[in-house]
C-alpha positions in Angstrom: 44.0 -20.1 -41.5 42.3 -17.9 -38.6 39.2 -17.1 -40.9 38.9 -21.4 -42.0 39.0 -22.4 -38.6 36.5 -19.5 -37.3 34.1 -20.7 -39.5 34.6 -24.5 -38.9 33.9 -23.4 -35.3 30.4 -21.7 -35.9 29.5 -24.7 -38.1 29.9 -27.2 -35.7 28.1 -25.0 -33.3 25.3 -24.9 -35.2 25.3 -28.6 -36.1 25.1 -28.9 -32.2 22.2 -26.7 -31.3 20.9 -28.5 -34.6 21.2 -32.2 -32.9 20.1 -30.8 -29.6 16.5 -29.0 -30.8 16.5 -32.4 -32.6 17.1 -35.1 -30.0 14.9 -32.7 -27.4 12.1 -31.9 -29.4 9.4 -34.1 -28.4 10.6 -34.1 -24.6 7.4 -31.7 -23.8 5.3 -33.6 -25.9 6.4 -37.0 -24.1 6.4 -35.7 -20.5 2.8 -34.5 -20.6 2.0 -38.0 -22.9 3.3 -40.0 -19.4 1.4 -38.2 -17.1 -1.5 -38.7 -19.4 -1.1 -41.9 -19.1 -0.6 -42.5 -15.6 -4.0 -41.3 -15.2 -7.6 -43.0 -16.4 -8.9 -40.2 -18.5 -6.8 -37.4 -20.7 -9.6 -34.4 -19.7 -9.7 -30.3 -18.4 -12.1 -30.2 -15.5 -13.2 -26.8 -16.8 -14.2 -28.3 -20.3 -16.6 -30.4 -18.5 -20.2 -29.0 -19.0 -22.3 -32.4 -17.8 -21.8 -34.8 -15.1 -24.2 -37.3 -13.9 -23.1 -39.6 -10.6 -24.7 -42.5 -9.9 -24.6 -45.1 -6.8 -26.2 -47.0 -4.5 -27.7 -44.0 -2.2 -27.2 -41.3 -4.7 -28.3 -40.1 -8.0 -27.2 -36.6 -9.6 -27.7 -35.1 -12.7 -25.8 -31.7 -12.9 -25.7 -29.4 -16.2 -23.1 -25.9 -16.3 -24.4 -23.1 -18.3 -23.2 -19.9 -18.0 -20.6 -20.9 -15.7 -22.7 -22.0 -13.2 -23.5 -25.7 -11.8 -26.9 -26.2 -11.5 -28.6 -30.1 -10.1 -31.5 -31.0 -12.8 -32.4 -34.3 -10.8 -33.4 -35.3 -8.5 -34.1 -31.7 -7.6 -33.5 -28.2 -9.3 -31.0 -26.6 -7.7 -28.3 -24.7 -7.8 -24.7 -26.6 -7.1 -22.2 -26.0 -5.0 -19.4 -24.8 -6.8 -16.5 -25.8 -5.0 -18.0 -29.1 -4.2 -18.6 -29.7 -7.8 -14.6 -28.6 -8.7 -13.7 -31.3 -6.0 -15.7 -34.1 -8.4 -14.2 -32.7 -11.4 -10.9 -33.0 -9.7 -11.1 -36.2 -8.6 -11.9 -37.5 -12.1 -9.5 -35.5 -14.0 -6.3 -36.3 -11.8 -8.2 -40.3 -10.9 -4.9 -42.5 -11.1 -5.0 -46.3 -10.7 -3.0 -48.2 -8.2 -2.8 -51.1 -10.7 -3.8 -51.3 -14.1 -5.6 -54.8 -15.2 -5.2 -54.7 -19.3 -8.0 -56.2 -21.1 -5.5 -59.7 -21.9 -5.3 -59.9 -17.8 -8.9 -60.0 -17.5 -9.7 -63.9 -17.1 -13.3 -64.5 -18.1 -13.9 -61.5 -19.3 -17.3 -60.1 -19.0 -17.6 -62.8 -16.2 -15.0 -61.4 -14.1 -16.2 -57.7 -14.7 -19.3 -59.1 -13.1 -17.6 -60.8 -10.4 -15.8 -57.2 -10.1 -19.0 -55.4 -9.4 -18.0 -53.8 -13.0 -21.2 -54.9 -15.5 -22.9 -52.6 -15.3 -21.3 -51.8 -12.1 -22.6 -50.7 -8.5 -21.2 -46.8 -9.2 -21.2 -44.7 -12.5 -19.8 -41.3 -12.9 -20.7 -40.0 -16.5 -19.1 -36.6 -17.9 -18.9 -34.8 -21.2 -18.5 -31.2 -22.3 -16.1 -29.6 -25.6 -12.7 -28.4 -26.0 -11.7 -26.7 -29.0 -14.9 -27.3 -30.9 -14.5 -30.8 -30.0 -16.9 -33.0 -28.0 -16.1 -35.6 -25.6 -17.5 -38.1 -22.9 -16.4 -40.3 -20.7 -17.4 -43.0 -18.4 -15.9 -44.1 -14.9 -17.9 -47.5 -13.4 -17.2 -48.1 -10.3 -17.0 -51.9 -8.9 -16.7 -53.5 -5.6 -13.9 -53.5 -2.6 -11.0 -55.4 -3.8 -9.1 -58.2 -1.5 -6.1 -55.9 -1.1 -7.4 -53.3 1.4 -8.2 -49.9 0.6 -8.7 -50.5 -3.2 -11.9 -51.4 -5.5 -12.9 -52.3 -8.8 -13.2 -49.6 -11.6 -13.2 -49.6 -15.1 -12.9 -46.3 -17.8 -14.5 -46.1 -21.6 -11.5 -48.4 -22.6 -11.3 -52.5 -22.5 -8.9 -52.1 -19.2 -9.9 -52.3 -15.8 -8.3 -50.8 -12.6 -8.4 -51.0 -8.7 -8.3 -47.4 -7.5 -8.3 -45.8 -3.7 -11.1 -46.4 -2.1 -11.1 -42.6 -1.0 -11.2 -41.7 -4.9 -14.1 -43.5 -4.9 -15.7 -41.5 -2.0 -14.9 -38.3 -3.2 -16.8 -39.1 -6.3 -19.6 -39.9 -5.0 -20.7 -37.1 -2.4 -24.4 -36.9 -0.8 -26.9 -34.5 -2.5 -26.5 -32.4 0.6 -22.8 -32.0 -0.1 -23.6 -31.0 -3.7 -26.3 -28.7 -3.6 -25.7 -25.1 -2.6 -26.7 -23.8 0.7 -26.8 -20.7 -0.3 -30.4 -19.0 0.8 -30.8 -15.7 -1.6 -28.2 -13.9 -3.7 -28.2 -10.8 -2.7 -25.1 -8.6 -4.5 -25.8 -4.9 -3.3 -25.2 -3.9 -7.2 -28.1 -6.0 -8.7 -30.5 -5.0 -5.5 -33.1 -2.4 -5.6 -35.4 -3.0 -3.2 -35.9 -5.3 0.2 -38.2 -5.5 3.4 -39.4 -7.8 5.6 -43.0 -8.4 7.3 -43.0 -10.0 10.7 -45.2 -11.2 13.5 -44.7 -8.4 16.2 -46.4 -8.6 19.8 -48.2 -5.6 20.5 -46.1 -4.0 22.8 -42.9 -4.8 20.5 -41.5 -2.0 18.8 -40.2 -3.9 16.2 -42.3 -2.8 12.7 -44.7 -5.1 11.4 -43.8 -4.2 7.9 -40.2 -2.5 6.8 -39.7 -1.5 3.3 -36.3 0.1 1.4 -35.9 1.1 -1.8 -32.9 2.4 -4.6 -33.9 6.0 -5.0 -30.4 6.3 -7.4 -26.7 5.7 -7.5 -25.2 2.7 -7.4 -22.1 0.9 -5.5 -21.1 3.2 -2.1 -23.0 6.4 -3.8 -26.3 4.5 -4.0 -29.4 6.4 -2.4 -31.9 4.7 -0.2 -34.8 5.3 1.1 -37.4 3.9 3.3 -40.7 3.5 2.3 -42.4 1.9 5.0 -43.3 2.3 7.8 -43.0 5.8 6.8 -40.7 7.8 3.8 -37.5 8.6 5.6 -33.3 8.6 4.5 -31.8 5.1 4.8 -28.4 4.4 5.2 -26.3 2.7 2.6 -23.6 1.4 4.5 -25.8 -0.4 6.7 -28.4 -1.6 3.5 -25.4 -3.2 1.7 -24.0 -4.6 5.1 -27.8 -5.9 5.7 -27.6 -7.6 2.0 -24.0 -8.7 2.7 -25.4 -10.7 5.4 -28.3 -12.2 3.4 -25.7 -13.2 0.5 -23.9 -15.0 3.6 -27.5 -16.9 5.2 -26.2 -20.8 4.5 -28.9 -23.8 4.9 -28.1 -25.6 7.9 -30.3 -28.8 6.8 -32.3 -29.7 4.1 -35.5 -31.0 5.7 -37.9 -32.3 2.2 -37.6 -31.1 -1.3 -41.7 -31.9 -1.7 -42.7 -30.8 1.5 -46.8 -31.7 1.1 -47.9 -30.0 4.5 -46.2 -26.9 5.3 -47.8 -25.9 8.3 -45.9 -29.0 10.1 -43.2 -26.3 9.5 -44.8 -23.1 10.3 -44.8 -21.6 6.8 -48.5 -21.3 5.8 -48.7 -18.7 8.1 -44.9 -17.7 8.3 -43.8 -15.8 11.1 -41.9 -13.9 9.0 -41.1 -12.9 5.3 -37.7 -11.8 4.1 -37.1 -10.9 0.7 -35.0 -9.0 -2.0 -36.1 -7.5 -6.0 -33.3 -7.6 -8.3 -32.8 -4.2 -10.6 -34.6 -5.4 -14.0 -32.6 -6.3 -16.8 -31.8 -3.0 -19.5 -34.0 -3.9 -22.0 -32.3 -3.5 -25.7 -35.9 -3.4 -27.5 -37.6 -1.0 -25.4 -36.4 2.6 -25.7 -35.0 4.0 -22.5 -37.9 6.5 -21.9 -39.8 3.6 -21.2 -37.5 1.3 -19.1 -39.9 3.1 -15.9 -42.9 1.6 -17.1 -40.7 -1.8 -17.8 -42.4 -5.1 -15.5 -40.5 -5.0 -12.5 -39.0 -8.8 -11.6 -40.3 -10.8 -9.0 -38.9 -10.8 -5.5 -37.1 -13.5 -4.6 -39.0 -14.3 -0.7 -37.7 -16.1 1.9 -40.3 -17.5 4.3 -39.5 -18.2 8.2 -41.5 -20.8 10.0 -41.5 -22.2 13.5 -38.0 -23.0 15.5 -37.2 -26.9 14.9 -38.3 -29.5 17.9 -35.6 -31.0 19.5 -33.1 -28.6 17.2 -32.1 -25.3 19.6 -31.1 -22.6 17.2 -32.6 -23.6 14.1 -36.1 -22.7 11.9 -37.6 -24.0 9.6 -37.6 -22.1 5.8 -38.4 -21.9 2.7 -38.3 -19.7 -0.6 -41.4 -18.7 -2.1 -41.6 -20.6 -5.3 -39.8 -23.7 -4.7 -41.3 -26.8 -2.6 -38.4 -27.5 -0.8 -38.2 -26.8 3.1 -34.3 -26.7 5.1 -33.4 -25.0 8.6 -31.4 -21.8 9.1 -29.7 -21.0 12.1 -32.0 -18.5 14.0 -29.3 -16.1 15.3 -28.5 -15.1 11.8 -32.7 -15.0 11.4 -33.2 -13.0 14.2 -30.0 -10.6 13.2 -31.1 -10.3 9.4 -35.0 -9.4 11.1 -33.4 -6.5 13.4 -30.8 -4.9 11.1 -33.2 -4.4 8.5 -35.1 -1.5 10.5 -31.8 -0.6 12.0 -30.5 0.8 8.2 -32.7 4.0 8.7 -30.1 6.8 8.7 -30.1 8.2 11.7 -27.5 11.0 10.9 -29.2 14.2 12.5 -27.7 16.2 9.5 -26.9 15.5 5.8 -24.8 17.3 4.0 -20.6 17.0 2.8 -18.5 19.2 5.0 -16.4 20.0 2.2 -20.1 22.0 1.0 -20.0 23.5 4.1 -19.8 27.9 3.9 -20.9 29.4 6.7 -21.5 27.7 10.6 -24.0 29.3 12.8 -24.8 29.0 16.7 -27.3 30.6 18.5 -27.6 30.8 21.9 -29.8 32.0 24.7 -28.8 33.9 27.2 -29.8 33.1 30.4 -28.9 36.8 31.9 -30.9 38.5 29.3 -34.4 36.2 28.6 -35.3 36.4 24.7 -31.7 37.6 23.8 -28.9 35.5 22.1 -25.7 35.1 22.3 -24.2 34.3 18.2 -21.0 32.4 17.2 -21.2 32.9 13.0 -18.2 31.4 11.2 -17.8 32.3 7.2 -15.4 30.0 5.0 -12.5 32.4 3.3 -10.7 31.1 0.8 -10.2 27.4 0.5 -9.2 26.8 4.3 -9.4 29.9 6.1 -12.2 30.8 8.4 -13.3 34.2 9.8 -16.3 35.3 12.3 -18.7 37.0 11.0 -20.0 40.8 12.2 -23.3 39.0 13.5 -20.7 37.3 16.3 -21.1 38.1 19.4 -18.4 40.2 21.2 -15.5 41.1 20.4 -14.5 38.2 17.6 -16.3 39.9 14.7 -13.4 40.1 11.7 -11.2 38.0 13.4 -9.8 34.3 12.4 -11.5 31.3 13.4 -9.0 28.4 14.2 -9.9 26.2 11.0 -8.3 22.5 12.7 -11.5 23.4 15.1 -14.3 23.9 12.7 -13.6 21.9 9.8 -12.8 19.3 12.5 -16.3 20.1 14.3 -18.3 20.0 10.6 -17.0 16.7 9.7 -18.4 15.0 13.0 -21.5 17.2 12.5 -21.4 15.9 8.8 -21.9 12.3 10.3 -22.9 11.9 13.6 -25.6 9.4 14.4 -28.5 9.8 16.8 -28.3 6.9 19.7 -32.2 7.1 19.6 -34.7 8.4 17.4 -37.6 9.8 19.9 -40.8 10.4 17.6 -41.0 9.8 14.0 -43.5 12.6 13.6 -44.0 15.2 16.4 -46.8 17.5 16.2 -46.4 19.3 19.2 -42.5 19.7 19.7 -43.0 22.0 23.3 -42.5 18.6 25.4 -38.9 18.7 24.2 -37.9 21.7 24.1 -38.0 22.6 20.4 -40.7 24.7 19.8 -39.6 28.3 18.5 -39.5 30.6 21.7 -38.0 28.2 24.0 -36.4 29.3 26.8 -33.7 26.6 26.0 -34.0 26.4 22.3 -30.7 26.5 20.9 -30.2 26.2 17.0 -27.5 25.6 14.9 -27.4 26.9 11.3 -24.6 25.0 8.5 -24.9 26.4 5.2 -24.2 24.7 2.1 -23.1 25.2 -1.4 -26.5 24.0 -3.4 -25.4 24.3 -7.3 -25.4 27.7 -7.9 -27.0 28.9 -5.0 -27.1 28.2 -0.8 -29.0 26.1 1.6 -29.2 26.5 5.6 -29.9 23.0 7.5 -31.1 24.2 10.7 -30.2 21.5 13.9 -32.1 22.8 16.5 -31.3 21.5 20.6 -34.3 21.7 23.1 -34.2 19.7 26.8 -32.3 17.5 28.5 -34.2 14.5 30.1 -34.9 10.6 30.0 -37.2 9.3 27.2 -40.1 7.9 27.9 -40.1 3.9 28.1 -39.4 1.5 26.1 -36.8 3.5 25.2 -33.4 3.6 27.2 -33.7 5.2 30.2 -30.3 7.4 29.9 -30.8 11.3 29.7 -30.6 12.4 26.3 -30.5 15.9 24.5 -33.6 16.3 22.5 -32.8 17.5 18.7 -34.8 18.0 15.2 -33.4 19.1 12.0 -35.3 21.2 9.4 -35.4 18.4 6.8 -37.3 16.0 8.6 -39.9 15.5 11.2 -37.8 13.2 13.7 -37.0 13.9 17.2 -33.7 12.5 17.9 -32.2 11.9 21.5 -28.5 12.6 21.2 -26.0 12.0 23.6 -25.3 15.6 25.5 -21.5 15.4 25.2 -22.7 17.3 22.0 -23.2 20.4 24.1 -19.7 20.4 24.4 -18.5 20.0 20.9 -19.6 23.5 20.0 -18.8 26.9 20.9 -20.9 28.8 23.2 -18.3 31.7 23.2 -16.5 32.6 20.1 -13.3 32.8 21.6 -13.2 29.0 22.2 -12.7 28.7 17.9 -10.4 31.8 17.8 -7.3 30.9 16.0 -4.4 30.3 18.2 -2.0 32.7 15.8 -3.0 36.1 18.2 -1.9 38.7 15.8 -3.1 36.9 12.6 -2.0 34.2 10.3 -1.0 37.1 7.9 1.4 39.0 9.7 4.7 38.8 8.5 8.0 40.0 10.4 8.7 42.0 7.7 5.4 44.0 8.8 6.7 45.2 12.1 8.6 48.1 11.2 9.8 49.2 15.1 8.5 47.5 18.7 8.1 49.7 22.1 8.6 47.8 25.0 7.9 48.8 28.6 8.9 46.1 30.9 8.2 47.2 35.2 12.3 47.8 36.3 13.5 49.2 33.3 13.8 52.1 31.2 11.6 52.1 27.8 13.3 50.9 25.0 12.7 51.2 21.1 13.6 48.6 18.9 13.7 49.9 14.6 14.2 47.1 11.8 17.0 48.6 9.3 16.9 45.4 6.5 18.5 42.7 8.4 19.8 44.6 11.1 18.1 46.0 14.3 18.6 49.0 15.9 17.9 50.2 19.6 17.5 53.8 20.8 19.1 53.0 24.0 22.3 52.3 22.7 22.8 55.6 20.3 21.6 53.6 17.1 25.5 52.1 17.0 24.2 48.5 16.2 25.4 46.8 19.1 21.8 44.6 20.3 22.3 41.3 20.4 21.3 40.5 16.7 19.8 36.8 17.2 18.1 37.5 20.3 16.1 39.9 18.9 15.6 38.7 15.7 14.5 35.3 17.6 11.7 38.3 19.8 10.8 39.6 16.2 9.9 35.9 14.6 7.9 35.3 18.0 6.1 38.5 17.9 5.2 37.9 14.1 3.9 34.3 15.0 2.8 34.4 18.3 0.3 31.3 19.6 -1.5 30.8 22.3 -1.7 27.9 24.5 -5.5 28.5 24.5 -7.8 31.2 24.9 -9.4 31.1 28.2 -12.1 34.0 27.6 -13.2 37.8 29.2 -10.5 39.3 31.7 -10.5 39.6 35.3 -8.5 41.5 37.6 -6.0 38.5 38.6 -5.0 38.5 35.4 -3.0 41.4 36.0 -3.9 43.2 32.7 -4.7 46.6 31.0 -2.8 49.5 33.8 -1.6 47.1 36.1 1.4 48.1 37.2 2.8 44.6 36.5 1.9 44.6 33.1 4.4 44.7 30.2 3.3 46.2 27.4 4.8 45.4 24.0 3.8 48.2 21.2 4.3 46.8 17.2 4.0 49.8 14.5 3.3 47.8 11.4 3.5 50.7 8.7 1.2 53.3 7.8 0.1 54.4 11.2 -1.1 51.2 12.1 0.0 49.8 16.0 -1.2 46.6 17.9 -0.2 46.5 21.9 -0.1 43.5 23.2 0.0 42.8 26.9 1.2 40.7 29.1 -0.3 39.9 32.2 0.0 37.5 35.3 0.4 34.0 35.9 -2.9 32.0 35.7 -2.8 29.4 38.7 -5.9 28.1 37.7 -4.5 26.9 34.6 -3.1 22.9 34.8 -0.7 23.7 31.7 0.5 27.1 33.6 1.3 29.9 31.5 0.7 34.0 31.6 -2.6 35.9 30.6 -1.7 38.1 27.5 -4.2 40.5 25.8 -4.4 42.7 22.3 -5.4 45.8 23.6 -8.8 47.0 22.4 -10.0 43.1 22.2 -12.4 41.9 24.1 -10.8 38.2 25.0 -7.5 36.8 27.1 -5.4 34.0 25.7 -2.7 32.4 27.8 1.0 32.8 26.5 4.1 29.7 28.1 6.2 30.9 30.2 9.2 30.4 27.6 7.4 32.5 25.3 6.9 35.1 28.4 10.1 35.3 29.1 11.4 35.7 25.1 9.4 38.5 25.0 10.1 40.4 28.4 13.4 39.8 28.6 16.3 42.0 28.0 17.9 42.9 24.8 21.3 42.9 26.6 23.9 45.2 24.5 27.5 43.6 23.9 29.4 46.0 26.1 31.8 48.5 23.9 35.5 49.2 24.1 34.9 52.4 25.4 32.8 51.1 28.3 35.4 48.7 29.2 37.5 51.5 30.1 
């Protein structure tokens, strides 16, 4: 019996979901079939490739190809997009308020009439395909019904309808609202060259004429260049942010679309010319040796005329090639005119500091006329840095702190200048740059080129205000070795490099290297007390003060041992004086480390420095030439006393 009724049980569950699928299966089908008919026309807005609206103060023909809207009457044009979507919209989703079937219609064409519907005082014609299928549809438009807020309209079928009123508006929008108002498109990617020409008074220094061109790349690693006034670097940050806000330029009016005299505007003799030239095309028949010698495409020029009368803020326009005139708001004129010239790089060195190998400064000094003073920093590894034996003093061999110079080569690797000086100096003695200078100082970065290195020399001449027009701010006078320009740079940048080596010394006094395992034994001899030996034995530490029986104080010196190992500094502070209280002074400890194989470091410990905010002792490594500054909890680690734990015996 169990296995009958467990299959009369799965029958009539499948004879259910059977009658379910059954009773439901056209419930889709019949939902979307009501909606459909709630509305006039059964149509996808996207399908819609031709639309032509027509009513008593407009008349638009519009055609999509590619995508894109375009007006073919009255004017060529392109559309507005999004204004266009709104039509399509409208249509596609148009509902009636009441529906007036063709048997409801009392005289027929008589009444249509009456209705404003034969032919009818508004026509909205569409078509386009879906599937492979063509369609078309028609949407008259009739007069203002008695109920208020409603009019006449009528579909392609025998029924006719009273609809919103604000349907009816939002079909029929102005040519204005329709057309774009977009000036140029101007997508960085598609750009390869731009300029401007301009109407400049003669004491402006504004250029008359400003040319930049795609030397290669593309996207954020394009190359640009300009090419007039003169060949220099241009920056492509600012180029694309230049085009960016061409692409953005919107028409505030459109004035004529046949304007007969242009001069009533200003643009036979524009007072200025902006324009772009699109990349050409890869041609497929051509072979690509010869897509150089390919025609180059037209620019597409926009011409400014003469502010508008009676219309603060706006000028006239138009684009070379088209008869139609409209105004643009002259802020965004006037911004698109200065930023153009303002793209020239002005970075007073190019180069990646990631290519950087080797950092150079050379310095005069002004004890010792014709001599220099050198700072020379050489990459080791993939993050160290070391000075160089050309270094001045005492730094040669040592570590450089690499925070400081990586940190300095990346602002190197883009600073700005505030002002460019002279595009092409001649004579650079006025500022201070010519070789032999009193106050010439240079600085050298070399950089990995391929296989081989380059040096880009900056070099730094005088201090003093410009000339006018220019600013009237004292500025540092600068040139690099890749270009002619004299920059004027802001002279905080004296400050930003070393002028002693110690300022980049690494903070880790006794190496980055040194490990405690390294310091084999440490002498101390602290003022007060007796000199005392400490000898590593494994883990353990042994002290000849207390006969080698292992009672030190195990942490405390193993905590002295880690700081000796890794000692920083708070900051160098340069060349010893007396009140530093260092070599023999008789308050000096001195700290001896034996780090195998006859090798010893002594490191000293001096005074307190008063003059220092952060406070702190002067500490030395005997035999080097420069004083860093210790805390005072670091101090007192290392002079303080390895207390032994008193012994039975002593207790006694």
């Amino acid at each position: 019996m169990k296995p009958f009724r467990s299959t009369l049980f799965l029958l009539l569950a499948v004879a259910g979901l059977a009658l379910f699928f059954w009773l439901t299966r056209d419930a889709k089908g019949t939902g979307e079939q009501e909606r459909a008919k709630g509305k006039i026309f059964d149509f996808h807005g996207d399908d819609v490739t031709s639309l032509k609206l027509k009513g008593t103060d407009v008349a638009v023909s519009l055609e999509k190809k590619d995508g894109t809207w375009r007006i073919v009457e009255p004017v060529s044009s392109e559309a507005e997009r999004e204004a266009v979507l709104s039509i399509l919209g409208e249509l596609e989703f148009l509902q009636p308020r009441r529906t007036i079937t063709a048997n409801q219609i009392p005289d027929g064409e008589k009444s249509l009439a009456e209705w404003g519907l034969a032919p009818g005082n508004g026509r909205v014609d569409f078509a386009g395909s879906s599937n492979g299928r063509a369609f078309s549809g028609t949407l008259l438009i009739g007069r203002k019904a008695a109920i208020d807020g409603l009019c006449y309209a009528k579909g392609t079928g025998p029924d006719a309808y009273l609809i919103a009123t604000a349907s009816r508006d939002a079909l029929f929008k102005k040519l204005d609202d329709i057309r774009s108002h977009a000036v140029i498109h101007a997508p960085a990617a598609e750009v390869d060259q731009c300029g401007l020409r301009q109407k400049t008074p003669p004491q402006s220094d504004a250029p008359s004429e400003f040319q930049i061109s795609r030397a290669k790349g593309a996207g954020e690693a394009a190359e640009w260049r300009v090419e007039k006034p003169l060949s220099a670097p241009a920056s492509p940050a600012r180029v694309t942010a230049w085009l960016g806000l061409l692409d953005a330029l919107r028409v505030k009016q459109f004035i004529s679309d046949d304007a007969a005299d242009l001069s009533a505007y200003g643009l036979t003799a524009p007072a200025a010319q902006i324009w772009i030239r699109r990349q050409a095309p890869p041609s497929k028949a051509a072979p690509a040796k010869d897509e150089k010698n390919a025609p180059k495409p037209e620019p597409d020029t926009l011409l400014i005329g003469i502010p508008v009368p009676g219309v603060p803020g706006e000028v006239y326009a138009k684009r070379t090639g088209e008869s139609g005139v409209f105004t643009l708001p002259a802020e965004s004129v006037a911004k698109l005119l200065a930023d153009l010239p303002a793209a020239r790089d002005r970075k007073v060195l190019s180069f990646r500091a990631a290519d950087a190998v080797a950092f150079r400064a050379e310095l005069p000094k002004p004890s010792a006329p014709g001599a220099l003073s050198i700072v020379e920093v050489k990459r080791q590894g993939e993050t160290g840095w070391v000075f160089s034996e050309a270094t001045t003093g005492g730094a040669a061999g040592k570590e450089a702190d690499a925070a400081q110079v990586e940190g300095f080569l990346k602002g190197l690797s883009v600073m700005e200048a505030p002002l460019i000086i002279r595009d092409a100096a001649s004579d650079l003695r006025p500022y201070g740059l010519a070789n032999g200078d009193r106050a010439l100082i240079r600085l050298v970065v070399t950089v990995k080129k391929g296989e081989s290195t380059e040096d880009l020399v900056l070099s730094l001449g005088k201090i003093e205000k410009p000339l006018p027009p220019l600013p009237q701010t004292p500025v540092l006078y600068a040139v690099n070795s890749a270009q002619p320009f004299v920059y004027g740079l802001d002279i905080a940048f004296l400050t930003r490099f070393p002028r002693e080596a110690w300022r980049w010394r690494s903070p880790l006094v006794l190496g980055s290297d040194l490990k405690e395992e390294a310091i084999t034994s440490v002498t101390r001899v602290v003022p007060g007390r007796p000199p005392e030996t400490v000898k590593r034995a494994g883990a353990v530490f042994l002290s000849d003060r207390d006969g080698g029986d292992g009672t030190l104080q195990q942490e405390k010196v193993k905590e002295f041992w880690s700081k000796l190992a890794h000692l920083a500094t708070v900051h160098w502070i340069g060349a010893p004086i007396p009140a530093y209280g260092l070599g023999l002074a008789p308050d000096a400890v001195r700290i001896t480390l034996s780090l195998g194989e006859g090798e010893k470091k002594v490191l000293i410990l001096g005074a307190p420095v008063a003059a220092v905010p952060v406070g702190g002792r002067a500490a030395q490594i005997e035999g080097e030439s420069d004083v860093f500054l210790i805390s005072e909890a670091d101090y007192a680690l290392l002079s303080g006393s390895f207390a032994t734990v008193p012994t039975p015996s002593s207790k006694e």
